[in-house]
C-alpha positions in Angstrom: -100.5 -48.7 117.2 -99.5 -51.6 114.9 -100.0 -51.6 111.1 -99.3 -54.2 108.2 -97.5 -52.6 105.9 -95.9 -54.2 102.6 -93.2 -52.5 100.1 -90.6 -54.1 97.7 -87.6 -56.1 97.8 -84.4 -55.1 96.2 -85.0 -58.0 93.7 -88.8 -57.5 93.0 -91.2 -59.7 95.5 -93.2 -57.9 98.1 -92.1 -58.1 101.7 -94.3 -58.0 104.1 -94.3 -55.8 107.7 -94.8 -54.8 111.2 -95.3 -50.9 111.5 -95.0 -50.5 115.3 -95.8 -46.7 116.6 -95.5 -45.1 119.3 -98.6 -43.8 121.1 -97.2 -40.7 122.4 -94.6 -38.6 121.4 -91.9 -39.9 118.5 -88.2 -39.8 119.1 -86.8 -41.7 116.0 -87.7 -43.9 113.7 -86.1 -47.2 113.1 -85.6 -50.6 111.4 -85.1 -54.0 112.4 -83.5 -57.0 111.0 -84.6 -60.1 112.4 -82.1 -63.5 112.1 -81.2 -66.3 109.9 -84.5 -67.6 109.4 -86.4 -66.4 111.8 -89.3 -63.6 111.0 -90.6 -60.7 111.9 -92.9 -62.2 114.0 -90.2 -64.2 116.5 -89.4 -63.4 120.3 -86.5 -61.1 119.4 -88.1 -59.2 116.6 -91.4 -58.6 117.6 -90.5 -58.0 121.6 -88.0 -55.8 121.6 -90.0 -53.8 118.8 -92.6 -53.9 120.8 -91.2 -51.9 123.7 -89.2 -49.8 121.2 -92.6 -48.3 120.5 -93.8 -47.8 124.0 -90.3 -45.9 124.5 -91.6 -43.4 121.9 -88.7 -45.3 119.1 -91.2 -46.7 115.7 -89.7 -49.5 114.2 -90.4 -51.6 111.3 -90.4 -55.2 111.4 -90.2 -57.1 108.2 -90.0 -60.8 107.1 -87.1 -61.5 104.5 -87.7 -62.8 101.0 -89.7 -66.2 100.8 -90.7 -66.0 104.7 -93.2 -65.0 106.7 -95.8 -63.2 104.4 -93.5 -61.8 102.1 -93.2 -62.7 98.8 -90.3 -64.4 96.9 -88.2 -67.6 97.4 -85.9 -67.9 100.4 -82.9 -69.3 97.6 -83.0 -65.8 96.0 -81.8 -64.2 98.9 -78.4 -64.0 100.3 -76.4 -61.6 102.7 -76.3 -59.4 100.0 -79.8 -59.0 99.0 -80.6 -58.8 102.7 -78.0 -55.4 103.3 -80.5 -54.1 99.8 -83.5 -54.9 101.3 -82.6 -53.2 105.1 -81.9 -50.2 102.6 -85.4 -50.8 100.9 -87.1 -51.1 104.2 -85.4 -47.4 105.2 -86.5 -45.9 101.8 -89.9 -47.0 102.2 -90.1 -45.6 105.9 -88.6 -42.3 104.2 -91.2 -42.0 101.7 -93.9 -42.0 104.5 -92.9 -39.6 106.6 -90.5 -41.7 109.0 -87.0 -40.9 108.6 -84.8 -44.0 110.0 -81.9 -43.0 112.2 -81.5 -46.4 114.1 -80.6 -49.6 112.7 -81.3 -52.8 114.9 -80.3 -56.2 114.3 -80.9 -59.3 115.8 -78.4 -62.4 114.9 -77.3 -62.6 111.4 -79.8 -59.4 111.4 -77.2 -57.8 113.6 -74.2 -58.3 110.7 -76.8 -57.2 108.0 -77.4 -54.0 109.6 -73.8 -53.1 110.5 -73.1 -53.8 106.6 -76.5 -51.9 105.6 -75.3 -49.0 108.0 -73.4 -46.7 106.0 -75.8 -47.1 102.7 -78.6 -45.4 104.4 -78.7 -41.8 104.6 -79.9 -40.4 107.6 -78.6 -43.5 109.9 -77.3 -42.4 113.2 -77.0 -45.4 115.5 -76.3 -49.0 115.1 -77.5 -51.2 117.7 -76.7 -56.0 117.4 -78.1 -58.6 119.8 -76.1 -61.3 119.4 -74.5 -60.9 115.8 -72.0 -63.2 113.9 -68.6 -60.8 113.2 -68.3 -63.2 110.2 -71.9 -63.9 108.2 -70.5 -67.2 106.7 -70.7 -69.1 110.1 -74.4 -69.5 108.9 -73.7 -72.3 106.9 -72.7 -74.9 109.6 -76.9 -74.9 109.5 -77.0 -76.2 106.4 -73.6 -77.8 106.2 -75.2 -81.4 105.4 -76.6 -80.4 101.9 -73.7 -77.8 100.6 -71.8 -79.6 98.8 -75.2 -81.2 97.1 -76.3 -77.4 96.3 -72.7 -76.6 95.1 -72.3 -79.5 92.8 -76.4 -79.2 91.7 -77.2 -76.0 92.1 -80.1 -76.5 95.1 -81.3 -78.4 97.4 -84.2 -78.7 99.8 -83.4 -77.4 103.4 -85.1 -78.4 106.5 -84.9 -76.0 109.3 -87.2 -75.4 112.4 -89.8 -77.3 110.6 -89.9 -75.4 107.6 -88.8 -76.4 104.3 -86.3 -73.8 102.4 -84.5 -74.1 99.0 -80.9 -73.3 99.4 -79.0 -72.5 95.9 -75.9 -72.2 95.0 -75.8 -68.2 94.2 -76.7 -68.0 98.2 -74.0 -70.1 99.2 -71.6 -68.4 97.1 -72.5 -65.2 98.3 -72.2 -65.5 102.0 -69.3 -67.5 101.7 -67.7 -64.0 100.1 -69.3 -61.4 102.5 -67.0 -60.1 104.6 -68.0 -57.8 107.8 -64.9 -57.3 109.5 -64.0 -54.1 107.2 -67.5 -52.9 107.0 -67.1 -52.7 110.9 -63.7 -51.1 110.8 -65.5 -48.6 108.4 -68.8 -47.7 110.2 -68.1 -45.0 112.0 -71.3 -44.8 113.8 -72.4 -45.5 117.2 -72.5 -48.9 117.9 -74.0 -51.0 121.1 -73.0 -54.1 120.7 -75.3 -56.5 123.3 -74.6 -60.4 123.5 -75.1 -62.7 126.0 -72.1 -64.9 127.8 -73.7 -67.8 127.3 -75.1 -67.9 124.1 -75.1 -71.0 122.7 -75.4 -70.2 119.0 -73.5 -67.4 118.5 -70.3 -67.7 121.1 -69.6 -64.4 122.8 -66.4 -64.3 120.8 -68.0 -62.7 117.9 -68.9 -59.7 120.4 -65.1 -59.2 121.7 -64.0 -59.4 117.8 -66.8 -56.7 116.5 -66.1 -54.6 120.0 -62.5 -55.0 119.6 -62.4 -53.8 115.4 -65.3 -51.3 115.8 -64.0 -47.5 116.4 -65.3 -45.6 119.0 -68.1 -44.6 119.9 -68.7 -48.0 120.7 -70.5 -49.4 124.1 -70.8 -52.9 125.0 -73.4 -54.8 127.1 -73.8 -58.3 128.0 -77.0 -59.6 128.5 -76.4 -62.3 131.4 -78.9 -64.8 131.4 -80.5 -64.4 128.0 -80.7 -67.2 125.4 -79.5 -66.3 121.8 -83.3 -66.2 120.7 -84.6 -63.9 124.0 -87.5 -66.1 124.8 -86.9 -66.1 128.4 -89.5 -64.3 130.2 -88.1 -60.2 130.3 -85.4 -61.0 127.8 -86.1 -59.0 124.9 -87.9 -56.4 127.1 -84.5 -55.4 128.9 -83.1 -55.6 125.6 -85.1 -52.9 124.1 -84.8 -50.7 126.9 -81.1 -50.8 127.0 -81.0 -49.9 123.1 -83.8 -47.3 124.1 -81.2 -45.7 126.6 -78.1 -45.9 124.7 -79.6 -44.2 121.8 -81.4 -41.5 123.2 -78.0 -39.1 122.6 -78.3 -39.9 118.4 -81.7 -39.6 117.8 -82.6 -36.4 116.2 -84.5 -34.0 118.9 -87.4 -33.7 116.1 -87.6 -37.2 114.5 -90.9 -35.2 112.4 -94.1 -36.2 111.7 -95.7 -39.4 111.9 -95.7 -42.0 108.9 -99.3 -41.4 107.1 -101.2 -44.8 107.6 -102.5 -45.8 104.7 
């Protein structure tokens, strides 16, 4: 079953979301974080989501501020607001009935839940596609119109068609996040999954996070896959590796169902 859901952001606007649940029997709850730019709605997010669901995991998909249908202006983000907001998304599953154990990320989505980890109560696993170890490698994507937004404060931002406001607060802040001791410090499970030959994020980033991450820790790489999973069975064999790997942490009565309202 799918149901639109909406709840608020850390910094007011409404974000809108993908409620995916499980037809049979539950065994956890989680959230997702989809990339950069990308939505709740892309390959990655929605796929591997998708068959989260049929594996008996719910998982909530949600659009970041300013894209998607949520509410708010892209510029008002930041890495920061986007840890918050992962922590808003698990407090709003909470209040329902839906208890989040599992965190998954996608991307940038996979440093924002490693970072988000340890501020949710209740988190048990930590699973990244294809995550950054350092979030400020973002801004060779909008490297041509930094140092316009530093010295002006914004500037329009063209990406994948769509047409952002980058500001100089979200600059500054990603610029100062830093992962590496938040991994050092998670002391969760973590899967880390990337792909050998991912083109966007090298697969350096997944030796550094493996390499500073304490166990348990479990690497798999995903040969074949693109960064975005939008080959045919990509996503799929994702989810059903994070499915597997995180049967062990999830609680052996995740409760009730979140009410659908």
């Amino acid at each position: 079953m799918i149901e639109k859901v909406s709840f608020p952001s850390s910094v007011g606007p409404m974000l809108a979301g993908v409620l995916e649940v499980p037809d049979g029997p539950v065994r956890g709850w989680g959230v997702f974080a989809h990339g950069f730019t990308l939505g709740k709605d892309s390959p990655a997010a929605a796929r591997i989501c998708r068959r989260l669901a049929r594996e008996g995991i719910g998982m909530l998909r949600y659009d970041n501020l300013g894209l998607g249908d949520s509410e708010g202006d892209w510029g008002d983000g930041s890495f920061t607001v986007k840890i918050a907001d992962t922590g808003k998304a698990a407090e709003f599953m909470a209040e329902r009935g839906g208890p989040v154990e599992l965190l998954v990320g996608h991307s940038w989505g996979g440093a924002t839940v490693i970072a988000a980890a340890r501020e949710i109560a209740g988190v048990r696993a930590v699973a990244t596609v294809g995550a950054p170890v350092d979030p400020s490698r973002v801004e060779r994507h909008y490297d041509a119109v930094v140092e316009k937004v530093l010295a002006e404060g914004s500037a329009e931002w063209l990406i994948g068609g769509k047409a952002l406001t980058l500001k100089r607060s979200f600059v500054e802040d990603v610029r100062a996040s830093e992962l590496r001791a938040r991994i050092r410090e998670l002391r969760l499970p973590l899967l880390v999954m990337h792909s050998p030959t991912d083109n966007t994020v090298g697969i350096e980033n997944a030796s550094e996070i493996f390499q500073i991450a304490r166990h348990p820790r479990s690497f798999v790489s995903l040969e074949g896959s693109n960064h975005f999973l939008t080959g045919a069975g990509q996503a799929d064999r994702a989810a059903r590796i994070i499915s597997a790997w995180a049967d062990p942490y999830l609680s052996p009565e995740p409760g009730p169902r979140p009410r659908v309202e």
